[in-house]
C-alpha positions in Angstrom: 76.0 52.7 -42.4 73.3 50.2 -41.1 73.4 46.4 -42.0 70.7 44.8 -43.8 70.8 42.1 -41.4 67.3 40.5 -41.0 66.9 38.8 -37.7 62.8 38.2 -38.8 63.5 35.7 -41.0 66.1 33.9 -38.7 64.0 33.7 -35.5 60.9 31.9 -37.7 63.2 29.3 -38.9 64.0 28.5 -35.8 59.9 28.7 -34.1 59.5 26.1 -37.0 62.3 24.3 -36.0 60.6 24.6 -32.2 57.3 23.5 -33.3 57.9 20.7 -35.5 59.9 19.3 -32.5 57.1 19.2 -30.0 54.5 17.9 -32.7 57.2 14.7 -33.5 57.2 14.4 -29.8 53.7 14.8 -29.0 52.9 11.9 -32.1 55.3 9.5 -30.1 54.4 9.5 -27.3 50.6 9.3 -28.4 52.0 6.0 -30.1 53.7 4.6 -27.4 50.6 5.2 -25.0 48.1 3.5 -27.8 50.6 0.6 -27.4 50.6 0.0 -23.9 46.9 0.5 -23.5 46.3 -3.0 -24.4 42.8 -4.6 -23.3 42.9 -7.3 -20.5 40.7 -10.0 -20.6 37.7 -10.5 -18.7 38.2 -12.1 -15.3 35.5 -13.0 -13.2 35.9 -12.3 -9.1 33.7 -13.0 -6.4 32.7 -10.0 -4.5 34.2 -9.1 -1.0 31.5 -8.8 1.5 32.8 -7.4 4.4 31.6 -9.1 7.8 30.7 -6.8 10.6 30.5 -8.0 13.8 28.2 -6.7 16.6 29.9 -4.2 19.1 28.6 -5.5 22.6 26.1 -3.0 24.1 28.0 -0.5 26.2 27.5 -0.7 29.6 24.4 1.7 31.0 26.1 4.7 33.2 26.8 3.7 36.5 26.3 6.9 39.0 27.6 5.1 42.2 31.4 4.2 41.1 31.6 7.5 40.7 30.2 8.8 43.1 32.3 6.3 45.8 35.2 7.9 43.9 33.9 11.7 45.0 33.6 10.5 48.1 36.5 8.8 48.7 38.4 11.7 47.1 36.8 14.1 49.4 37.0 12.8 52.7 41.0 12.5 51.9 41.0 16.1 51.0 38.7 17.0 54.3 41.3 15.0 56.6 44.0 16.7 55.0 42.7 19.9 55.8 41.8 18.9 59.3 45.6 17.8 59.7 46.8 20.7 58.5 44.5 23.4 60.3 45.7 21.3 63.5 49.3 21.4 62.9 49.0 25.2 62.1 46.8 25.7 65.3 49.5 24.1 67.4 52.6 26.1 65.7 50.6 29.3 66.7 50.5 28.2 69.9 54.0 27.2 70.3 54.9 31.0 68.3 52.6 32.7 71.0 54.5 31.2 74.2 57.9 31.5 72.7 57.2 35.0 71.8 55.9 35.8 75.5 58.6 34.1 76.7 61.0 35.7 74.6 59.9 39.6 75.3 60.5 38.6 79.0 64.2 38.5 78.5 66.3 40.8 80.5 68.7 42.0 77.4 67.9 43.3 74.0 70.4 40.6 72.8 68.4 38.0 74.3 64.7 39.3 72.9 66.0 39.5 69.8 67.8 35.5 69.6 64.5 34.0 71.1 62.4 36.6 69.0 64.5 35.1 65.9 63.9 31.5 67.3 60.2 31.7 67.9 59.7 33.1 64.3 62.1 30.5 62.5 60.1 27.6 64.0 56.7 28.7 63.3 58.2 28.8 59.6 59.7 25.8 59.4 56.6 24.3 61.0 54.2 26.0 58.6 56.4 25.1 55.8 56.0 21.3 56.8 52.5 22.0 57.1 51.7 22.9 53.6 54.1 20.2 52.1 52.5 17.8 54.0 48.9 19.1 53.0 50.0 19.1 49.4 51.2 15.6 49.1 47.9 14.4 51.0 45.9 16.4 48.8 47.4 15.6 45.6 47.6 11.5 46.6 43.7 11.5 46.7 43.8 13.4 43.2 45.4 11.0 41.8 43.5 8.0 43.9 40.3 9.8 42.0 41.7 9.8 39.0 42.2 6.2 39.0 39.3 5.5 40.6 37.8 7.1 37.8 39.3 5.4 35.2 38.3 2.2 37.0 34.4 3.0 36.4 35.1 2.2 32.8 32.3 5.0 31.5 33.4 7.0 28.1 31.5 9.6 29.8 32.5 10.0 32.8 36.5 9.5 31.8 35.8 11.7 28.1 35.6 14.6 30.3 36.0 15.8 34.1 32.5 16.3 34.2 32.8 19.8 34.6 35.2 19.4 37.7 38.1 21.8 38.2 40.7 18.6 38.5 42.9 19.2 41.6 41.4 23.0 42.6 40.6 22.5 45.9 43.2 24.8 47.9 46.9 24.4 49.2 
């Protein structure tokens, strides 16, 4: 047999019990906040008035710094490549004559030494070559880029101005 039990009547005791809670609270704290709203008297201030102060005039833009700085840049890179297309030039030379010299060798076991000895040098020497070329070139990067900075121009140092920095081979 079921039980009478009636679970209605016991869960809207307790929503009553829920609601009146929340009300109570909802009154204090509306009493509490009425309390601490108190008005503050009237006080007078003088207004802040910020002072602004003129920003001198920037400079006008000054083509020739950098343009000395393109130049400058440029005939460093120029005279690196001239010192390098030398130096190459020379170690072909040097590769030529030892290779001659080396296929006029009376034994297979002597071609091949001074074959191996020609070809080592010329690698080494190109090696040194393109080392050397690099460091030149990027020193008169980096001479640019301070030169640059030295023009004081927003312009000019915002951007590149459209340059491909440090593209220029090696």
């Amino acid at each position: 047999m079921r039980s009478k039990c009636n679970f209605n009547i016991l869960g809207h005791k307790i929503m009553k019990k829920i609601i009146f809670s929340f009300a109570l609270l909802s009154f204090m704290f509306l009493g509490v906040s009425f309390a601490f709203a108190q008005e503050q008297p009237a006080t007078t201030t003088t207004p802040i008035t910020p002072v602004i102060t003129a920003k001198p005039a920037p400079k006008p833009f000054d083509p020739v710094c950098i343009q000395n700085a393109i130049e400058k840049r440029d005939t460093a890179v120029i005279a690196a490549f001239d010192k390098f297309s030398s130096v190459i030039k020379s170690a072909l030379g040097v590769r030529k004559d030892a290779l001659k010299a080396a296929w006029a060798k009376p034994t297979a076991k002597e071609r091949r030494a001074a074959v191996l000895a020609a070809w080592n040098a010329y690698k080494k020497s190109t090696r040194e070559a393109v080392a050397a070329a690099k460091k030149e070139r990027k020193a008169a990067w980096n001479q640019f880029r301070k030169d640059r900075i030295a023009c004081k121009d927003k312009e000019v140092n915002a951007t590149s101005g459209g340059e491909h920095i440090g593209f220029d081979g090696f």
